[in-house]
N, CA, C and O atoms as a GROMACS GRO file, in nm:
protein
  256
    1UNK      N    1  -1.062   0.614   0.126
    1UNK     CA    2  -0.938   0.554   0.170
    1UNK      C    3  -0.969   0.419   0.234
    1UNK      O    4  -1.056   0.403   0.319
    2UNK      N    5  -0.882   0.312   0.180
    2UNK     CA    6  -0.916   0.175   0.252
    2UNK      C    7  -0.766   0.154   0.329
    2UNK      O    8  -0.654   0.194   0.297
    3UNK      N    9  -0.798   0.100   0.406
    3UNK     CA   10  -0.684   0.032   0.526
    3UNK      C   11  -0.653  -0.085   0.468
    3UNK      O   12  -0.720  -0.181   0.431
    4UNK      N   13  -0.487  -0.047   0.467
    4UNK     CA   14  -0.409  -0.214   0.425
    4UNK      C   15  -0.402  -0.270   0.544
    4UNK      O   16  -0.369  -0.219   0.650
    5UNK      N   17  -0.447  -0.421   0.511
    5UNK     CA   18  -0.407  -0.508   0.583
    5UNK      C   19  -0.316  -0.582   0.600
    5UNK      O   20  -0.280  -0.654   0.693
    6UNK      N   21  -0.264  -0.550   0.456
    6UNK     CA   22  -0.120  -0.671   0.467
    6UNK      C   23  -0.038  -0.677   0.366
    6UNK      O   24  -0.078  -0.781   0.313
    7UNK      N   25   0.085  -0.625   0.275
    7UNK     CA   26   0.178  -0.609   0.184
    7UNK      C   27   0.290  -0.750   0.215
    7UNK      O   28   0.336  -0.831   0.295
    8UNK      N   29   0.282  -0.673   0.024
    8UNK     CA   30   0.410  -0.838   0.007
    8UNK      C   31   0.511  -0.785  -0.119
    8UNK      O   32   0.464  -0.708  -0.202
    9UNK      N   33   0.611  -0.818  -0.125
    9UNK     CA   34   0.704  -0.746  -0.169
    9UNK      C   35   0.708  -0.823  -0.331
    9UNK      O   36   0.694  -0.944  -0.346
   10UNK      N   37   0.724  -0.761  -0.404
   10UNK     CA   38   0.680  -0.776  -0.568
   10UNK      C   39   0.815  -0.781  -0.581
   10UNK      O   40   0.895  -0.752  -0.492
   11UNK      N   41   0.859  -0.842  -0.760
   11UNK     CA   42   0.955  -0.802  -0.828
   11UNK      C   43   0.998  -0.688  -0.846
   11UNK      O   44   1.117  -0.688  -0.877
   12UNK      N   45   0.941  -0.568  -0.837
   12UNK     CA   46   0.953  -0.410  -0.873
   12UNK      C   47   0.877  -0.351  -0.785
   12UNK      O   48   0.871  -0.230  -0.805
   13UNK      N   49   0.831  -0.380  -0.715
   13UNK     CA   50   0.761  -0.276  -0.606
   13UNK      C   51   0.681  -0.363  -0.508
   13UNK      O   52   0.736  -0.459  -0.453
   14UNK      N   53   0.546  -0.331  -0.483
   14UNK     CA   54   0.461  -0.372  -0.323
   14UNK      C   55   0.370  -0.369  -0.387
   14UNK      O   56   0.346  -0.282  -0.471
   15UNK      N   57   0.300  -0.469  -0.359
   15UNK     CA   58   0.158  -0.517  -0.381
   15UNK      C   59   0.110  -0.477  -0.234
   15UNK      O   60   0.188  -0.510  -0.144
   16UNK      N   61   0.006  -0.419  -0.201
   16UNK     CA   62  -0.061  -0.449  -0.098
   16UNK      C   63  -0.230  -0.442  -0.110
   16UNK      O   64  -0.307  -0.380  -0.183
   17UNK      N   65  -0.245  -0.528  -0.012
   17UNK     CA   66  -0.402  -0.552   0.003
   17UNK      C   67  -0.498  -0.491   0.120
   17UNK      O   68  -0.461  -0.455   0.231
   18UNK      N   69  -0.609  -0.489   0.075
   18UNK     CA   70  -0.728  -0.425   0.122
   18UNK      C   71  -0.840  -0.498   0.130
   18UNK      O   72  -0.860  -0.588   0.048
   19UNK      N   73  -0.916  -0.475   0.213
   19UNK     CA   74  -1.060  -0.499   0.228
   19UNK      C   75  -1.168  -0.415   0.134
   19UNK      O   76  -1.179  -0.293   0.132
   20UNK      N   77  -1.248  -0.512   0.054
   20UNK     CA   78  -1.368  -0.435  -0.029
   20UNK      C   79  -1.463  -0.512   0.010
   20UNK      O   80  -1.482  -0.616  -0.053
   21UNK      N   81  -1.541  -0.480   0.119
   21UNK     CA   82  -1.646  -0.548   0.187
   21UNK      C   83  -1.592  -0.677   0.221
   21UNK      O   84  -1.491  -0.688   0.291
   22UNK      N   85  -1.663  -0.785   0.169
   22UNK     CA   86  -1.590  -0.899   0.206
   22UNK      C   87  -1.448  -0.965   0.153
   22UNK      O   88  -1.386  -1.053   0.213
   23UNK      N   89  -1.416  -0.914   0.049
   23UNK     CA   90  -1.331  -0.927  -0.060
   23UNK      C   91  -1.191  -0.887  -0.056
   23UNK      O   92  -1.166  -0.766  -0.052
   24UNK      N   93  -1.088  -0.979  -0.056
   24UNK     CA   94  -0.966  -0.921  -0.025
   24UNK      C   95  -0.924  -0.857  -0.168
   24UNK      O   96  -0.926  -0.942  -0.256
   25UNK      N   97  -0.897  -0.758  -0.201
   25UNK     CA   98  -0.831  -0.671  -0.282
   25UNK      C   99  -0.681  -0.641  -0.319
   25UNK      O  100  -0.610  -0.706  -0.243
   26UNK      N  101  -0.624  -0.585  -0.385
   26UNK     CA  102  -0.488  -0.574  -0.384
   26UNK      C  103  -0.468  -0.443  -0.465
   26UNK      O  104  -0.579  -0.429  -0.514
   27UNK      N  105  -0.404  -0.357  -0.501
   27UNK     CA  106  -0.370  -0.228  -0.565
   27UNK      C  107  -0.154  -0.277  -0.555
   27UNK      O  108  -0.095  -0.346  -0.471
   28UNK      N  109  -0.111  -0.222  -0.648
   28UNK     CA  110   0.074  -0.259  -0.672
   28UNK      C  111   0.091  -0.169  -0.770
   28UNK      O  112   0.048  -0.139  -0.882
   29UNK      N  113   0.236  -0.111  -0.618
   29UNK     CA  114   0.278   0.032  -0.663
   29UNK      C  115   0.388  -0.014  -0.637
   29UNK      O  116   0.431  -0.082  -0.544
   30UNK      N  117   0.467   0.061  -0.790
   30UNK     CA  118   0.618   0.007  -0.817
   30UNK      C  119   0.719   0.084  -0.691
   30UNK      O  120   0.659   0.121  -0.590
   31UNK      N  121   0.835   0.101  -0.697
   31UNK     CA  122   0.947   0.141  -0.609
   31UNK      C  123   0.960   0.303  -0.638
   31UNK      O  124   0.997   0.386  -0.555
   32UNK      N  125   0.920   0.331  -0.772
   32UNK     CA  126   0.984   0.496  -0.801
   32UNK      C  127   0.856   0.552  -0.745
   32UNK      O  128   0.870   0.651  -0.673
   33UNK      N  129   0.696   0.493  -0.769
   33UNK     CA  130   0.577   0.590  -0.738
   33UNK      C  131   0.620   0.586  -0.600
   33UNK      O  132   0.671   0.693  -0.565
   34UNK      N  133   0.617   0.494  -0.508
   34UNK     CA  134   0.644   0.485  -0.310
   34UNK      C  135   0.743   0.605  -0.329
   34UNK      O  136   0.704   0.716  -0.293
   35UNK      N  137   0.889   0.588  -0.393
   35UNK     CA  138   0.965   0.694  -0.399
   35UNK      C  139   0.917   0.848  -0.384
   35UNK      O  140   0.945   0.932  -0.299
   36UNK      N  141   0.820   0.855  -0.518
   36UNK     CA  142   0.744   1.003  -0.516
   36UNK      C  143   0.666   1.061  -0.437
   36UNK      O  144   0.653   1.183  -0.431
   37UNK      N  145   0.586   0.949  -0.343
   37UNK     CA  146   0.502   0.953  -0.287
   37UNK      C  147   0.577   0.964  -0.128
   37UNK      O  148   0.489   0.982  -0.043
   38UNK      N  149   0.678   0.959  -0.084
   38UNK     CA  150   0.738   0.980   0.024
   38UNK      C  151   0.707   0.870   0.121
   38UNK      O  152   0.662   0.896   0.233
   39UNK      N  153   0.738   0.700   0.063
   39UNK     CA  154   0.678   0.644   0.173
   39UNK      C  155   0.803   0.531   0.118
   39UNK      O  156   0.848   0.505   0.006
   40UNK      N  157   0.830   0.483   0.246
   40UNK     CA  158   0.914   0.428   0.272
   40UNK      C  159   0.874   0.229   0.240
   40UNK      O  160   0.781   0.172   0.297
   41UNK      N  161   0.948   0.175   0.164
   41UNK     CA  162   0.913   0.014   0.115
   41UNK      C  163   0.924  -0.049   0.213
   41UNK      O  164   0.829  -0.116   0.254
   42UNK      N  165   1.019  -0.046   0.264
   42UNK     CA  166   1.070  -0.124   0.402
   42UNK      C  167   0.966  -0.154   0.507
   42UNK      O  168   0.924  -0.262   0.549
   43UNK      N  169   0.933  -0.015   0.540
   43UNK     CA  170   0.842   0.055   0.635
   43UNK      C  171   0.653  -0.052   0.619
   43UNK      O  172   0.573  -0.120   0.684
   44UNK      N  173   0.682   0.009   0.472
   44UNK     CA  174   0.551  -0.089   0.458
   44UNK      C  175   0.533  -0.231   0.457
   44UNK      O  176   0.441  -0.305   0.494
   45UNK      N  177   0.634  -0.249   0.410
   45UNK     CA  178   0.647  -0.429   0.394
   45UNK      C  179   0.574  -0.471   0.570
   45UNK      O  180   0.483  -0.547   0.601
   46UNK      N  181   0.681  -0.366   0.668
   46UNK     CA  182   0.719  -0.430   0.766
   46UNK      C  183   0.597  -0.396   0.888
   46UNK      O  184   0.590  -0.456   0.996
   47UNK      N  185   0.516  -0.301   0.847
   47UNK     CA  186   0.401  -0.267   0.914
   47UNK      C  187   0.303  -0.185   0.844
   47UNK      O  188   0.284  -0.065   0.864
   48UNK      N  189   0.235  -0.268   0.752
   48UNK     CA  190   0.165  -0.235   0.667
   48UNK      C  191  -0.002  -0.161   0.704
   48UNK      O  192  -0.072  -0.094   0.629
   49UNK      N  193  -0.029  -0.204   0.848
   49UNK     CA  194  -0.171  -0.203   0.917
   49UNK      C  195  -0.116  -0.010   0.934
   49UNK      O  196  -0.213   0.064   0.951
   50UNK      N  197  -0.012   0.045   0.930
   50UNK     CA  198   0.007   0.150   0.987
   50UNK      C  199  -0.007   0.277   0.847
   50UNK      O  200   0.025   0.396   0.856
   51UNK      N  201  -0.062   0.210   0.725
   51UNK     CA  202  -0.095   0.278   0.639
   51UNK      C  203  -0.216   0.261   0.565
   51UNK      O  204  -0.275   0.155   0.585
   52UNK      N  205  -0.277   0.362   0.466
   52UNK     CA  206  -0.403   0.378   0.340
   52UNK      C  207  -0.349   0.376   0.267
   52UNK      O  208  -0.235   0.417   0.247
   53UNK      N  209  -0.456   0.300   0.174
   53UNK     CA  210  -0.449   0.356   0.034
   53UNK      C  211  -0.571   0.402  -0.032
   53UNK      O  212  -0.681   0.356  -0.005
   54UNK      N  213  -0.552   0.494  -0.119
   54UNK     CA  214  -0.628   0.597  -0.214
   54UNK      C  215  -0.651   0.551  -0.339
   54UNK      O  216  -0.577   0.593  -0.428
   55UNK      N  217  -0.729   0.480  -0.362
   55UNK     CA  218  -0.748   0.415  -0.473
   55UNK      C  219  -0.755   0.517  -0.610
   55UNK      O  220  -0.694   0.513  -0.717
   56UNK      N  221  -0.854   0.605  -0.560
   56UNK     CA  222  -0.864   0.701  -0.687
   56UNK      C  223  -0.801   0.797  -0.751
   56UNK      O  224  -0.826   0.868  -0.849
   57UNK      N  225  -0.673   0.779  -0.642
   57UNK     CA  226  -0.529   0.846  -0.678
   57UNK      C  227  -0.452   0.827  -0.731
   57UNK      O  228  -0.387   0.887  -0.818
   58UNK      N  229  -0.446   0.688  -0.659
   58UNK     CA  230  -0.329   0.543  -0.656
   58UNK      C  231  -0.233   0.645  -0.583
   58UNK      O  232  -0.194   0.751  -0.633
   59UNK      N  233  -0.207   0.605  -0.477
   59UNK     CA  234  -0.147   0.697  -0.331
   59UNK      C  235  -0.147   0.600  -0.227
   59UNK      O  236  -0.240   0.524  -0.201
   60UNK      N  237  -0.016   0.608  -0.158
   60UNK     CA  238  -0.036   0.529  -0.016
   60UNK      C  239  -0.026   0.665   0.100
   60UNK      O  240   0.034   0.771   0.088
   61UNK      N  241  -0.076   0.635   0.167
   61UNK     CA  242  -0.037   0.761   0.294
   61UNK      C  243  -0.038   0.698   0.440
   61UNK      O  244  -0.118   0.608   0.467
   62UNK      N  245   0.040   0.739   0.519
   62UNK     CA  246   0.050   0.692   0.670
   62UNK      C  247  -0.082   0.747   0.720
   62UNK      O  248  -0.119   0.854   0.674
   63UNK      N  249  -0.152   0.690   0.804
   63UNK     CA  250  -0.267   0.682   0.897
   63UNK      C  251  -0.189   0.774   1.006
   63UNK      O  252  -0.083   0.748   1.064
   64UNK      N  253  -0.301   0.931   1.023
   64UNK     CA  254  -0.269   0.996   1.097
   64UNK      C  255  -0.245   0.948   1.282
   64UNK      O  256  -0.207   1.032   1.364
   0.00000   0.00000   0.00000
């Protein structure tokens, strides 16, 4: 699981980015997967440091 640092709101969904060592990263998940996945767009846009992502899933999840 890598920690977003920082989301930006796409044509169809959320791009958000990650740290890969030194390397800023990005993973973009449309509106229906966030939908399935029980996580709120808004939420993330608006405090993105307060979630992961699962790369090998492709999954966002709130940080316990």
């Amino acid at each position: 699981m890598k920690d977003i640092v920082t989301s930006r709101k796409m044509e169809n969904g959320v791009a958000i980015y990650y740290m890969d060592g030194q390397e800023k990263k990005y993973e973009s998940f449309n509106f229906s997967e966030l939908i399935d996945l029980k996580i709120n767009a808004l939420d993330l846009l608006e405090d993105p440091k307060a979630y992961q992502v699962d790369l090998e899933k492709h999954r966002v999840v709130m940080k316990k």
